[in-house]
mmCIF file of the N, C-alpha and C atoms, coordinates in Angstrom:
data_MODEL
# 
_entry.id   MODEL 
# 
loop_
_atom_site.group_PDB 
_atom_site.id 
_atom_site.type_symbol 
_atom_site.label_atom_id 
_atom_site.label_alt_id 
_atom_site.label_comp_id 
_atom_site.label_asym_id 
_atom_site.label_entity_id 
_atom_site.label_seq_id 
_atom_site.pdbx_PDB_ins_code 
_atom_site.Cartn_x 
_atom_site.Cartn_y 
_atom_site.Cartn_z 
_atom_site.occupancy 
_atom_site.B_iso_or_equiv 
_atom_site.pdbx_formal_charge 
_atom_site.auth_seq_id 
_atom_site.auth_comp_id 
_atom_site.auth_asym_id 
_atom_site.auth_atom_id 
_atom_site.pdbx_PDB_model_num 
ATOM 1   N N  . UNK A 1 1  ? -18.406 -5.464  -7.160  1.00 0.00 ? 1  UNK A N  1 
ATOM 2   C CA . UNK A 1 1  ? -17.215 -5.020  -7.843  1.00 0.00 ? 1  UNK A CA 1 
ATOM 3   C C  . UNK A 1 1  ? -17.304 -3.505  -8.016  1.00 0.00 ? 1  UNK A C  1 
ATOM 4   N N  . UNK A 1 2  ? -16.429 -2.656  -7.596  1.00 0.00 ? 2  UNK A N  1 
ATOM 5   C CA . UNK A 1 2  ? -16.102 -1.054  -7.777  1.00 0.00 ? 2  UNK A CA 1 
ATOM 6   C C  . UNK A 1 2  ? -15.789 -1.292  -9.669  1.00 0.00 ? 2  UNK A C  1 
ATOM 7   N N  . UNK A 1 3  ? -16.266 0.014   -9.796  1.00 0.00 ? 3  UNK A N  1 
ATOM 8   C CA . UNK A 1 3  ? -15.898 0.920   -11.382 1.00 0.00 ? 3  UNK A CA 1 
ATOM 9   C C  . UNK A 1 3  ? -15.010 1.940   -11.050 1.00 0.00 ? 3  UNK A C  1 
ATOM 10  N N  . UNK A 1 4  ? -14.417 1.838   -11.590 1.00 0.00 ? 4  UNK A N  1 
ATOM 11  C CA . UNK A 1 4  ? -13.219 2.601   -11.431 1.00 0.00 ? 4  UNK A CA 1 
ATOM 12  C C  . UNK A 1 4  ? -13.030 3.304   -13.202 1.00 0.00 ? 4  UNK A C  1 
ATOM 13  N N  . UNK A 1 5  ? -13.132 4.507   -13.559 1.00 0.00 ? 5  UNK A N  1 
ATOM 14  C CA . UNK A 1 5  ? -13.014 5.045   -14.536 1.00 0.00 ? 5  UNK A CA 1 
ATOM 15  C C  . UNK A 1 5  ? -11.365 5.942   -14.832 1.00 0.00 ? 5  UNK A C  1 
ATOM 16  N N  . UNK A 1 6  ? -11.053 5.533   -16.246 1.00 0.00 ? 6  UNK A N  1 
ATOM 17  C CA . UNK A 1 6  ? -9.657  5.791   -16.300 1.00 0.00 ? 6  UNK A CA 1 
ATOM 18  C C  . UNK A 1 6  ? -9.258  6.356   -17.785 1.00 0.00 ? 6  UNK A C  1 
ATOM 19  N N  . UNK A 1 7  ? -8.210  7.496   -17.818 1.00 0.00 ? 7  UNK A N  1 
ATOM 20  C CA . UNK A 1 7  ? -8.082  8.171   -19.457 1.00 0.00 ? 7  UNK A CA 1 
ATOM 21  C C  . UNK A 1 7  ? -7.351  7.453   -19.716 1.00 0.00 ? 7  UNK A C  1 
ATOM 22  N N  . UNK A 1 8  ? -7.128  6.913   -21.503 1.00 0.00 ? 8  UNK A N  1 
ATOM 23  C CA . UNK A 1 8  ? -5.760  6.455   -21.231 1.00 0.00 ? 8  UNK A CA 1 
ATOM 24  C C  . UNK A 1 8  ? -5.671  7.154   -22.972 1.00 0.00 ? 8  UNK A C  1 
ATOM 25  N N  . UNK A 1 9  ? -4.325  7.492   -23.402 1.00 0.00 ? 9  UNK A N  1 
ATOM 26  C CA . UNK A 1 9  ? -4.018  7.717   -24.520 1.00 0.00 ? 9  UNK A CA 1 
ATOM 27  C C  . UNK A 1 9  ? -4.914  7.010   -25.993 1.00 0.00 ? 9  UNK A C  1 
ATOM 28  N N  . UNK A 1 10 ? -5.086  7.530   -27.064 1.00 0.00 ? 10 UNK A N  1 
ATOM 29  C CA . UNK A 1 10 ? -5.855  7.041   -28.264 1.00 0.00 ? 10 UNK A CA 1 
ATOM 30  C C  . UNK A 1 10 ? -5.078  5.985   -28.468 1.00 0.00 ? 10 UNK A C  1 
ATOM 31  N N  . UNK A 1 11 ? -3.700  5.850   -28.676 1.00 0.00 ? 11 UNK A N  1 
ATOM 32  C CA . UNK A 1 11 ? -2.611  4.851   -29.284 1.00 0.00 ? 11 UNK A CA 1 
ATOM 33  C C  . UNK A 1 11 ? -3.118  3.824   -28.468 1.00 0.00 ? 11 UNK A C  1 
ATOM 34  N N  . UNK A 1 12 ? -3.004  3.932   -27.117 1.00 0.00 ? 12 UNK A N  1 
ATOM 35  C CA . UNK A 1 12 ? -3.173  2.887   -25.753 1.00 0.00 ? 12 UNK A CA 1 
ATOM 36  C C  . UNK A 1 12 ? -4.247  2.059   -26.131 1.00 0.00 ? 12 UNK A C  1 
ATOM 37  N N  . UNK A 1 13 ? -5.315  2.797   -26.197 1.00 0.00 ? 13 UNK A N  1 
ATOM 38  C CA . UNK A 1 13 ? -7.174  2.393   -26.592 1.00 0.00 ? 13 UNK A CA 1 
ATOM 39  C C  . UNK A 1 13 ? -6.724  1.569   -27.759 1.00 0.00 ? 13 UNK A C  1 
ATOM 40  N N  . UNK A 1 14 ? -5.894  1.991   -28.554 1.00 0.00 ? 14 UNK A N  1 
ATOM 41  C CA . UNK A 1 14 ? -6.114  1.324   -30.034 1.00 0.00 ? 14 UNK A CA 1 
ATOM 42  C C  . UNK A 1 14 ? -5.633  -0.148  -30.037 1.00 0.00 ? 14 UNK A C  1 
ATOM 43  N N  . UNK A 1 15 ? -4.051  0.017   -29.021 1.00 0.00 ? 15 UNK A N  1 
ATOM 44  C CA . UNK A 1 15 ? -3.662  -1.349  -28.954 1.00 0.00 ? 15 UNK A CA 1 
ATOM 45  C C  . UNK A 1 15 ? -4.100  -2.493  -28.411 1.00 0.00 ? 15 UNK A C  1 
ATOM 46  N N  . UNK A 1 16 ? -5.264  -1.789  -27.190 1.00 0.00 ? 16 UNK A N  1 
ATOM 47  C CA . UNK A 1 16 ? -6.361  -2.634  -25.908 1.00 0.00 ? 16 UNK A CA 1 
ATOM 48  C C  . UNK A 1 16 ? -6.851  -3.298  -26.472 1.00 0.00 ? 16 UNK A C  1 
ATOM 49  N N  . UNK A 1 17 ? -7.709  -2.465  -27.745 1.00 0.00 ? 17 UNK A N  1 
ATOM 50  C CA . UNK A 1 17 ? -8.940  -3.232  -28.731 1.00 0.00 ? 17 UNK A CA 1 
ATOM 51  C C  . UNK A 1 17 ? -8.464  -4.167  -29.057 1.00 0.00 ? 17 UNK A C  1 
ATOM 52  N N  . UNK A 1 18 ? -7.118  -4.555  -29.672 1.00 0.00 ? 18 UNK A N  1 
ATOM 53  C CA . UNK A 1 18 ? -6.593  -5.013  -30.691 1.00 0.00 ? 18 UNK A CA 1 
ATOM 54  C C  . UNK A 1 18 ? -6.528  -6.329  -29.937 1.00 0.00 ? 18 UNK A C  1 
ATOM 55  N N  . UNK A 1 19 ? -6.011  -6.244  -28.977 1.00 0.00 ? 19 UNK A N  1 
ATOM 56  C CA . UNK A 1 19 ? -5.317  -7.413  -28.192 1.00 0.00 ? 19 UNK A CA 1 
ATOM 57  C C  . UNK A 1 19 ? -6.612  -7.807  -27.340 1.00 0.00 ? 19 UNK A C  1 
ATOM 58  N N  . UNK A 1 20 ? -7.566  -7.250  -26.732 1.00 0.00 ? 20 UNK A N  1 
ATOM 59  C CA . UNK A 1 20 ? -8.555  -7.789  -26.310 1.00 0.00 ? 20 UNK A CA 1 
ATOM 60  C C  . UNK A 1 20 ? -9.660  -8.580  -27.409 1.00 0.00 ? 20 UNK A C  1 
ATOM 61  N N  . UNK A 1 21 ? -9.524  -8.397  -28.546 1.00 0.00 ? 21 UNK A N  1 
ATOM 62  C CA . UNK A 1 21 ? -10.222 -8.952  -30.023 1.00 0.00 ? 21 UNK A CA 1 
ATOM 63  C C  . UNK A 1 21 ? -9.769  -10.099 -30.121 1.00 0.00 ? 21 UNK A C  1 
ATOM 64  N N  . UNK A 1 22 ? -7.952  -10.061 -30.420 1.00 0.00 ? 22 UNK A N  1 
ATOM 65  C CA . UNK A 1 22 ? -7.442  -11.031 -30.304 1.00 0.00 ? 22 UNK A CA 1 
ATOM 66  C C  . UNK A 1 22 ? -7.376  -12.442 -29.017 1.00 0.00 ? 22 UNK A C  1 
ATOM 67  N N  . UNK A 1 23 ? -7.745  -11.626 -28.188 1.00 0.00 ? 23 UNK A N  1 
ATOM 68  C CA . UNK A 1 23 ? -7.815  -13.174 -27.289 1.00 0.00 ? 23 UNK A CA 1 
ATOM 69  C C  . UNK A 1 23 ? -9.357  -13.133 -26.256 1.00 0.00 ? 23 UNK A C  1 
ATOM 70  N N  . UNK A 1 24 ? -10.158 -12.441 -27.365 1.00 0.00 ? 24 UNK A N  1 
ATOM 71  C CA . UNK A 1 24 ? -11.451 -12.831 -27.142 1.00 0.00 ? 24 UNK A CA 1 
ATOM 72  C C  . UNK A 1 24 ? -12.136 -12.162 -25.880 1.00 0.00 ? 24 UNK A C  1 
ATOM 73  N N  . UNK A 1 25 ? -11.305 -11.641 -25.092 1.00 0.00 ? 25 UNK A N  1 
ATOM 74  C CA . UNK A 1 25 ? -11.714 -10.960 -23.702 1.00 0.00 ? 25 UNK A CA 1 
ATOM 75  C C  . UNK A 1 25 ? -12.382 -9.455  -24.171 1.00 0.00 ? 25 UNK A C  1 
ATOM 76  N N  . UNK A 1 26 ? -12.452 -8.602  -22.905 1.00 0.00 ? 26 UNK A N  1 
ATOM 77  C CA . UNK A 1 26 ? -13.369 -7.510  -22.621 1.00 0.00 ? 26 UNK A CA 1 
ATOM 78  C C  . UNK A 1 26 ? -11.776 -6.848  -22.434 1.00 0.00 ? 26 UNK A C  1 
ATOM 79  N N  . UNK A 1 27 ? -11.942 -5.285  -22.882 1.00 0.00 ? 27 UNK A N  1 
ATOM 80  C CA . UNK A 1 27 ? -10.663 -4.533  -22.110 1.00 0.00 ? 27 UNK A CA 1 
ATOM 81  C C  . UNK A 1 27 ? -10.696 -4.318  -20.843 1.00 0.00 ? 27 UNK A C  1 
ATOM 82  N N  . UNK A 1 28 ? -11.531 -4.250  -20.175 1.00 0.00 ? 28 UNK A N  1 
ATOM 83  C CA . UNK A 1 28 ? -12.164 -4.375  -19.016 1.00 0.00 ? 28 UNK A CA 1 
ATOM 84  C C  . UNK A 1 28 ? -11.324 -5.389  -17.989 1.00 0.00 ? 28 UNK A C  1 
ATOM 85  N N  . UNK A 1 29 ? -11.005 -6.937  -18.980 1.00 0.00 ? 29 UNK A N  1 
ATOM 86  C CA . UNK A 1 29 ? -10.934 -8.174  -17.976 1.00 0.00 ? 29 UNK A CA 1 
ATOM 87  C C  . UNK A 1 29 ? -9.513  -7.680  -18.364 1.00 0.00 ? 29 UNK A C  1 
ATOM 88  N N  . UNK A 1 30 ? -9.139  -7.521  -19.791 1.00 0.00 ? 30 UNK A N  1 
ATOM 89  C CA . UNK A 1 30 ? -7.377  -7.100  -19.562 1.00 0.00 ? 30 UNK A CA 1 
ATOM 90  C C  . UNK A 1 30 ? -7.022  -6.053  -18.974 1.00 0.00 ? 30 UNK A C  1 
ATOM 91  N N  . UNK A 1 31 ? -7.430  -4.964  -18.628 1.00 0.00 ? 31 UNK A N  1 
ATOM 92  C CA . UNK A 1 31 ? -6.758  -3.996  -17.659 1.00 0.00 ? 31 UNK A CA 1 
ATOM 93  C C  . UNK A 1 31 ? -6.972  -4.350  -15.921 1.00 0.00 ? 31 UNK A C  1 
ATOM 94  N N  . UNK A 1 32 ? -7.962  -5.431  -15.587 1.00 0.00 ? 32 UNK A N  1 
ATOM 95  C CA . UNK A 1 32 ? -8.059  -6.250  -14.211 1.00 0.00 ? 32 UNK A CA 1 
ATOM 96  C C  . UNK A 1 32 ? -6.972  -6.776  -14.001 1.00 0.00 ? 32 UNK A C  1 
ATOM 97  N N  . UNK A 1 33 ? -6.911  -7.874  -15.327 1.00 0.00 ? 33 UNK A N  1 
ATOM 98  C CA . UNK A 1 33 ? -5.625  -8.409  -15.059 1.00 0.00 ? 33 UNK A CA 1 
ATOM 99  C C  . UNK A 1 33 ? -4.412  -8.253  -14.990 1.00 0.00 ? 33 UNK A C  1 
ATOM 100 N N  . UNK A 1 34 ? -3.971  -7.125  -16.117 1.00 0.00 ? 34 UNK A N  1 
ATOM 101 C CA . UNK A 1 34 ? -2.727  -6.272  -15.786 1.00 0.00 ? 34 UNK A CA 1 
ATOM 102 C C  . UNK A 1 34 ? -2.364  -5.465  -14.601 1.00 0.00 ? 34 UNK A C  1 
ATOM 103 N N  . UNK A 1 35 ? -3.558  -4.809  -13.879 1.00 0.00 ? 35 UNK A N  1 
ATOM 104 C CA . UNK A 1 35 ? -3.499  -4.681  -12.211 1.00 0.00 ? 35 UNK A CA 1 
ATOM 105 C C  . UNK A 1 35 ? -3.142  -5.102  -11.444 1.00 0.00 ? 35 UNK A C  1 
ATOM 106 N N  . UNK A 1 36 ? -3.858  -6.374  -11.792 1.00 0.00 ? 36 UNK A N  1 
ATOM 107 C CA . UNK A 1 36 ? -3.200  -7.578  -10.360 1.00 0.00 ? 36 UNK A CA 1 
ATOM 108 C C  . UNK A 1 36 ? -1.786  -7.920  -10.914 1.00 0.00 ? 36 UNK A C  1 
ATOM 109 N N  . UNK A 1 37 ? -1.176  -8.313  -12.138 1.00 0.00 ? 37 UNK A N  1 
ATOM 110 C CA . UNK A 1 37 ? -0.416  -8.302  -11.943 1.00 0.00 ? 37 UNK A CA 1 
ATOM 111 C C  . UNK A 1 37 ? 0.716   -6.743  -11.109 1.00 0.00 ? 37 UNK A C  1 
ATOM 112 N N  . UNK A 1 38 ? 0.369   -5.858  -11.490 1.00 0.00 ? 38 UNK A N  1 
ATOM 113 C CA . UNK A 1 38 ? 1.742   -5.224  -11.302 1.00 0.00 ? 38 UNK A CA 1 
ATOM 114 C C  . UNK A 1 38 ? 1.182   -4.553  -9.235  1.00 0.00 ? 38 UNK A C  1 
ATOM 115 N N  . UNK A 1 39 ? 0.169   -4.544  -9.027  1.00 0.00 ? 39 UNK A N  1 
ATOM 116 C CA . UNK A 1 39 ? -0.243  -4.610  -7.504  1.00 0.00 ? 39 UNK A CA 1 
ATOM 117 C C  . UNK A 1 39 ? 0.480   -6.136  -6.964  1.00 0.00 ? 39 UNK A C  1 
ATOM 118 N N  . UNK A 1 40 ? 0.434   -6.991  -7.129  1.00 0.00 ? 40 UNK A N  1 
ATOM 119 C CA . UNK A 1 40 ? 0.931   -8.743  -7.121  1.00 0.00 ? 40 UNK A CA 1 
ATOM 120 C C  . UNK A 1 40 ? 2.674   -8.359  -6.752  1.00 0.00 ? 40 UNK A C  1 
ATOM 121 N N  . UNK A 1 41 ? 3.157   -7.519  -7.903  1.00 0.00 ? 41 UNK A N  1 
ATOM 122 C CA . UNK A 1 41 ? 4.702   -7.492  -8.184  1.00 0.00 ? 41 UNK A CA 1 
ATOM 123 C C  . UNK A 1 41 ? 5.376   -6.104  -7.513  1.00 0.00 ? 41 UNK A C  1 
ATOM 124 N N  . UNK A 1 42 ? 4.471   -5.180  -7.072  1.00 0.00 ? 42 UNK A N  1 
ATOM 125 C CA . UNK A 1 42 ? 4.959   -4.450  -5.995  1.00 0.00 ? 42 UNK A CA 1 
ATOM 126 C C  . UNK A 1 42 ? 5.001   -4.196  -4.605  1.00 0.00 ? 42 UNK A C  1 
ATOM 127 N N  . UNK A 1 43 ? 6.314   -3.867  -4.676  1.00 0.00 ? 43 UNK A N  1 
ATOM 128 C CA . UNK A 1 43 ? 6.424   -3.929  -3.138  1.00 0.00 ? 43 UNK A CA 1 
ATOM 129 C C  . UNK A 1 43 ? 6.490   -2.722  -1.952  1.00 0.00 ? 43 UNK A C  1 
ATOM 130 N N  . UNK A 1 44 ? 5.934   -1.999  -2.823  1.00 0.00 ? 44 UNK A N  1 
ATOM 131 C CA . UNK A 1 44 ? 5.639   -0.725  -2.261  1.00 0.00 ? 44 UNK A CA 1 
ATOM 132 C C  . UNK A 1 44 ? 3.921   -0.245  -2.053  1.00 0.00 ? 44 UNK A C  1 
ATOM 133 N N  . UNK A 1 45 ? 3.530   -1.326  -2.128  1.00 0.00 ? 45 UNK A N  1 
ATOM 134 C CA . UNK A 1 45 ? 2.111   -1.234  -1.951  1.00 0.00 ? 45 UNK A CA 1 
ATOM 135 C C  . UNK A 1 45 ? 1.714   -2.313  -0.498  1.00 0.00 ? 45 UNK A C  1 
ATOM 136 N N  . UNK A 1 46 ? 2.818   -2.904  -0.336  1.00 0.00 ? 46 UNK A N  1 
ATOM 137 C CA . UNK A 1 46 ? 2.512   -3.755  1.018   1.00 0.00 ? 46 UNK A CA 1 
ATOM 138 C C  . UNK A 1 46 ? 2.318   -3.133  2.009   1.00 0.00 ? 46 UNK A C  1 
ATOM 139 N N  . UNK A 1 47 ? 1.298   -3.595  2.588   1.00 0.00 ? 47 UNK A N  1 
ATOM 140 C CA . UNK A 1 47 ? 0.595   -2.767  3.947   1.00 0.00 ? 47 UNK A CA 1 
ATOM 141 C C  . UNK A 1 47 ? 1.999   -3.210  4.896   1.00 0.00 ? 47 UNK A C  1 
ATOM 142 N N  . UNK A 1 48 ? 2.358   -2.555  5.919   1.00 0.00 ? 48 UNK A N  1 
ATOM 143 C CA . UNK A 1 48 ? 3.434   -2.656  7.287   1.00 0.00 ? 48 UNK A CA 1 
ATOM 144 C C  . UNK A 1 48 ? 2.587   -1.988  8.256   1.00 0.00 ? 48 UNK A C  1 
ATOM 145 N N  . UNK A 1 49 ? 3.298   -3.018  9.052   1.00 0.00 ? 49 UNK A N  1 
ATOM 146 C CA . UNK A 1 49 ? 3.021   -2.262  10.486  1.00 0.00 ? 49 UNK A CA 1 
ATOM 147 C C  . UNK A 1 49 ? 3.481   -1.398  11.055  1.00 0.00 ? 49 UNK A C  1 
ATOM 148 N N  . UNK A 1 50 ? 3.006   -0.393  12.062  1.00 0.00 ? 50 UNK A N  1 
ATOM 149 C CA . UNK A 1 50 ? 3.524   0.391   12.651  1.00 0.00 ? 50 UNK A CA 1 
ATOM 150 C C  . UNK A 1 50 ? 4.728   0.065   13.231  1.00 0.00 ? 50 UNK A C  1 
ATOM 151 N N  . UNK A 1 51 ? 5.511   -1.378  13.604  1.00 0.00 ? 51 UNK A N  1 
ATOM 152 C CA . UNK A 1 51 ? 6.618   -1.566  14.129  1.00 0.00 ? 51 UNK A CA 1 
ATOM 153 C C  . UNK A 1 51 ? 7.526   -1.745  12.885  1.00 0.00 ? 51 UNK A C  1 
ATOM 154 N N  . UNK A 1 52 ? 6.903   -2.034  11.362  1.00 0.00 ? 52 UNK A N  1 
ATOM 155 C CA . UNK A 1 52 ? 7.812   -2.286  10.446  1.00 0.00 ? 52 UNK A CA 1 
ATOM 156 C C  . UNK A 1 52 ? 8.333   -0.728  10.423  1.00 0.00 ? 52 UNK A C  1 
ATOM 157 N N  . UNK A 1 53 ? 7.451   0.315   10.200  1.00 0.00 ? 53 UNK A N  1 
ATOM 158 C CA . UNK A 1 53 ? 7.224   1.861   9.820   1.00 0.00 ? 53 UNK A CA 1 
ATOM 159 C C  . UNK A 1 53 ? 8.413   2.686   10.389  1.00 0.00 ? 53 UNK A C  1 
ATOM 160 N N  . UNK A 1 54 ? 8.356   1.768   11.977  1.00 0.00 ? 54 UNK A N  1 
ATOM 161 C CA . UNK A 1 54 ? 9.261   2.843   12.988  1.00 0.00 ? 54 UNK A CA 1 
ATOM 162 C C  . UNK A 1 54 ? 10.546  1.706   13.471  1.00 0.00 ? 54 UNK A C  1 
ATOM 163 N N  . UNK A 1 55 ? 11.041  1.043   12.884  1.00 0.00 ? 55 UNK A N  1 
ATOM 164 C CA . UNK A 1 55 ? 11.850  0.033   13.304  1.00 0.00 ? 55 UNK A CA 1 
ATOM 165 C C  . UNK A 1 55 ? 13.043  0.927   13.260  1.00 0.00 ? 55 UNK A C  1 
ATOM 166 N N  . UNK A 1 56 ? 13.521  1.684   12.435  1.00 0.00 ? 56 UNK A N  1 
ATOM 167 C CA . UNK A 1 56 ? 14.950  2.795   12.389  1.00 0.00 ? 56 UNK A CA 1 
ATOM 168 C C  . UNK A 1 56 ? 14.974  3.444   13.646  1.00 0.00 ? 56 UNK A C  1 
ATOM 169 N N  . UNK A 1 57 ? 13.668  3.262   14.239  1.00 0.00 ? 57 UNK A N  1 
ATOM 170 C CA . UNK A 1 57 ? 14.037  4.899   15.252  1.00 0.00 ? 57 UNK A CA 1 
ATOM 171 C C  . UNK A 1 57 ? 13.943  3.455   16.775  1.00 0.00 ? 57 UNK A C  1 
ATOM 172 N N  . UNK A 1 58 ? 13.777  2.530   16.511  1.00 0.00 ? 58 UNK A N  1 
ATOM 173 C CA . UNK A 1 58 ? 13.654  2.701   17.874  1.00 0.00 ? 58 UNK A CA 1 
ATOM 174 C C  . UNK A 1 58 ? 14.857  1.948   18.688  1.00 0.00 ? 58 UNK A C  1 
ATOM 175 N N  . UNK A 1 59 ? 15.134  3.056   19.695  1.00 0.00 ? 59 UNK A N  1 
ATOM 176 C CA . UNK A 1 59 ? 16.086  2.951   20.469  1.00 0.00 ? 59 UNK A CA 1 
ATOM 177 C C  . UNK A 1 59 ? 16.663  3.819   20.026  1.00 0.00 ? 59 UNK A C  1 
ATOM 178 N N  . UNK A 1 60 ? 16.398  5.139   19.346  1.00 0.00 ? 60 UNK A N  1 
ATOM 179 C CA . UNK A 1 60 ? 17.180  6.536   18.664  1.00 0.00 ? 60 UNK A CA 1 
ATOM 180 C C  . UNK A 1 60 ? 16.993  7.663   20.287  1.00 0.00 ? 60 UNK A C  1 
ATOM 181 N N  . UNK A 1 61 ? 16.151  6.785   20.913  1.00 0.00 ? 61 UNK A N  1 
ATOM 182 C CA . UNK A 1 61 ? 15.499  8.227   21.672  1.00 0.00 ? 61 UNK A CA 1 
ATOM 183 C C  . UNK A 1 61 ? 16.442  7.764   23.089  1.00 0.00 ? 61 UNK A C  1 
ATOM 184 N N  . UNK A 1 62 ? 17.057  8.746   23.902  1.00 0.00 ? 62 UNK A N  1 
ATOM 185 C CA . UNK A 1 62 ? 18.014  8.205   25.165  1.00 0.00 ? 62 UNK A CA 1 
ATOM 186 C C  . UNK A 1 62 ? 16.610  8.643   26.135  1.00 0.00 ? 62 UNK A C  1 
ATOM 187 N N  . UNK A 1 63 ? 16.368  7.868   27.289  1.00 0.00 ? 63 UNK A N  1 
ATOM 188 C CA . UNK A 1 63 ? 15.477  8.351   28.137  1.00 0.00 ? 63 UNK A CA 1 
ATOM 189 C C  . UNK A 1 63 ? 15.162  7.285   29.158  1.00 0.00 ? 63 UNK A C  1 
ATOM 190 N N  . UNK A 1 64 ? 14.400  7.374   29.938  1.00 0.00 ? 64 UNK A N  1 
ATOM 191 C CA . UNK A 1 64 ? 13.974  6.429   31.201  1.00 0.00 ? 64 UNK A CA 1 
ATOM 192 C C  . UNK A 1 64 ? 14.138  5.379   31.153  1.00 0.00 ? 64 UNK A C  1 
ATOM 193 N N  . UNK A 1 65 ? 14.691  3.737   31.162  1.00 0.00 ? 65 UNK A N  1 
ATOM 194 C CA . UNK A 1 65 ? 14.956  2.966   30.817  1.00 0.00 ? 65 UNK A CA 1 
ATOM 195 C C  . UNK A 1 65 ? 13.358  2.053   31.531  1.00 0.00 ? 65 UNK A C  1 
ATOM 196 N N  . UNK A 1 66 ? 13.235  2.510   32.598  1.00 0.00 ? 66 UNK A N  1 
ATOM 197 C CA . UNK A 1 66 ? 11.999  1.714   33.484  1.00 0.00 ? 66 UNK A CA 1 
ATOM 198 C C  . UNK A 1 66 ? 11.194  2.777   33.800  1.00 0.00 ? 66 UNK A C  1 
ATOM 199 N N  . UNK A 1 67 ? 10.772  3.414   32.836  1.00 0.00 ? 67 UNK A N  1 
ATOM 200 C CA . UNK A 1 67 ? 9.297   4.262   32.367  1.00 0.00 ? 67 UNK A CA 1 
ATOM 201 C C  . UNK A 1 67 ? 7.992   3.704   32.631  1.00 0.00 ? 67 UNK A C  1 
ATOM 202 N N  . UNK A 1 68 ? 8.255   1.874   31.698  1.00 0.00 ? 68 UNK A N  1 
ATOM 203 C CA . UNK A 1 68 ? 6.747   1.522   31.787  1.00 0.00 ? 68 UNK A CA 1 
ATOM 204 C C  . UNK A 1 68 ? 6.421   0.779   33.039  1.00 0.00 ? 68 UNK A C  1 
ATOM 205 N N  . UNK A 1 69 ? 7.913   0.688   33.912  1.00 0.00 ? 69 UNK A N  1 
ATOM 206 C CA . UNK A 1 69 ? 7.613   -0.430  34.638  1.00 0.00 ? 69 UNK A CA 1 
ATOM 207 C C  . UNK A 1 69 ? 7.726   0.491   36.223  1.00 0.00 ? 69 UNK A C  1 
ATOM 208 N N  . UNK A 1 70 ? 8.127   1.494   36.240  1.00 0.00 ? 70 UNK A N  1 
ATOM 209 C CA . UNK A 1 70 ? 8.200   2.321   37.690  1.00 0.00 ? 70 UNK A CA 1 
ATOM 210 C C  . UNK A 1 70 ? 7.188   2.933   37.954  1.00 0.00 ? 70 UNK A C  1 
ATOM 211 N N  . UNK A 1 71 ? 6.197   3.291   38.953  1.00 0.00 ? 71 UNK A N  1 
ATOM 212 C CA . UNK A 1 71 ? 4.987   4.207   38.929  1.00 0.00 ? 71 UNK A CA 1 
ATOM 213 C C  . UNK A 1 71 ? 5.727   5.233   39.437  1.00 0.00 ? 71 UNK A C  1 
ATOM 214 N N  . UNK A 1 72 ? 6.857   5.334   40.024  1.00 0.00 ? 72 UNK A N  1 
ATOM 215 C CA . UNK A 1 72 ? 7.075   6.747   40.750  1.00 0.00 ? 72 UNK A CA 1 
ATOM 216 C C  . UNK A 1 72 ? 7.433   7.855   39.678  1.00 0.00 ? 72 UNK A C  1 
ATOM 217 N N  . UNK A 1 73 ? 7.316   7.311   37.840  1.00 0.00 ? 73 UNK A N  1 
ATOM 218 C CA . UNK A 1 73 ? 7.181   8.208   37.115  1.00 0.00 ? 73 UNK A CA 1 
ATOM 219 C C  . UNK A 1 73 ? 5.903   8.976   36.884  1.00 0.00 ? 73 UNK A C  1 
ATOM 220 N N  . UNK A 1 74 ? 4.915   8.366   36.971  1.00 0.00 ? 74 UNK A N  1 
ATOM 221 C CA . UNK A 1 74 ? 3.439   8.352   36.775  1.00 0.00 ? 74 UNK A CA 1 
ATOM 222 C C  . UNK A 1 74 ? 2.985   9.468   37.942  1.00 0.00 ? 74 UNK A C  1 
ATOM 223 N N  . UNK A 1 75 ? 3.962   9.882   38.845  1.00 0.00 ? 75 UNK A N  1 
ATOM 224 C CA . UNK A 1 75 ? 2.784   10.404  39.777  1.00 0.00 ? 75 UNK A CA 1 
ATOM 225 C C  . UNK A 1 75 ? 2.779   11.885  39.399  1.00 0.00 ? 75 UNK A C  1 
ATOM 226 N N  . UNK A 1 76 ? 1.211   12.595  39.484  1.00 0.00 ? 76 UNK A N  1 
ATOM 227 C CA . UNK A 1 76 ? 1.089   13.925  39.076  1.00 0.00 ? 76 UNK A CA 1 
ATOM 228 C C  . UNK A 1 76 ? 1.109   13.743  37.615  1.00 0.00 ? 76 UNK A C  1 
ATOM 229 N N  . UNK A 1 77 ? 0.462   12.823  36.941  1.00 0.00 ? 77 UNK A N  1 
ATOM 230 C CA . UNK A 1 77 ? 0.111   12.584  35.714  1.00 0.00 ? 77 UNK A CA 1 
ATOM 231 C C  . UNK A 1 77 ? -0.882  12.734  35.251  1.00 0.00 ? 77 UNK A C  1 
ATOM 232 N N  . UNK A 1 78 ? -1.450  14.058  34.938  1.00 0.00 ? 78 UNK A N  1 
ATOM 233 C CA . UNK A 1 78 ? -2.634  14.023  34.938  1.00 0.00 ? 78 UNK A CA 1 
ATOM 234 C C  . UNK A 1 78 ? -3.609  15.144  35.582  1.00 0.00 ? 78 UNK A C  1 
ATOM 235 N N  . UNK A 1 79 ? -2.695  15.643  36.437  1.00 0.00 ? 79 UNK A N  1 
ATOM 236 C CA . UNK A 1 79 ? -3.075  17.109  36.867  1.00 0.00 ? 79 UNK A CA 1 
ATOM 237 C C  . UNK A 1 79 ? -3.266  18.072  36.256  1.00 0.00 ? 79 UNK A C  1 
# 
């Protein structure tokens, strides 16, 4: 398990204690769990793929239609 060290306001600390006392846990296990939740509930943290990333552009670009499939583009490629 990573440590991850974090400031958080005196008020913040005060209310952690309070509520981690109250239901017997570590502040530790309640700020884990408040993580996962709001990592869980966003959706801006979802990994995409490079085809999700570039899905707007493609077919933005006008150009060779049989690029990948003609070699007589390929020749002197490389010189």
């Amino acid at each position: 398990m990573k440590t991850l060290t974090v400031k958080i306001p005196d008020k913040l600390d005060l209310k952690l204690t309070a509520v981690a006392a109250r239901r017997r846990e570590s502040k530790s296990a309640l700020i884990r769990e408040a993580l996962g939740h709001i990592v869980k509930s966003s959706e801006t943290i979802t990994p995409h793929s490079c085809l999700d990333l570039a899905k707007d552009l493609i077919g933005s670009v006008e150009g060779l239609s049989d690029l990948p499939n003609n070699k007589r583009h390929l020749k002197g490629y490389g010189r």
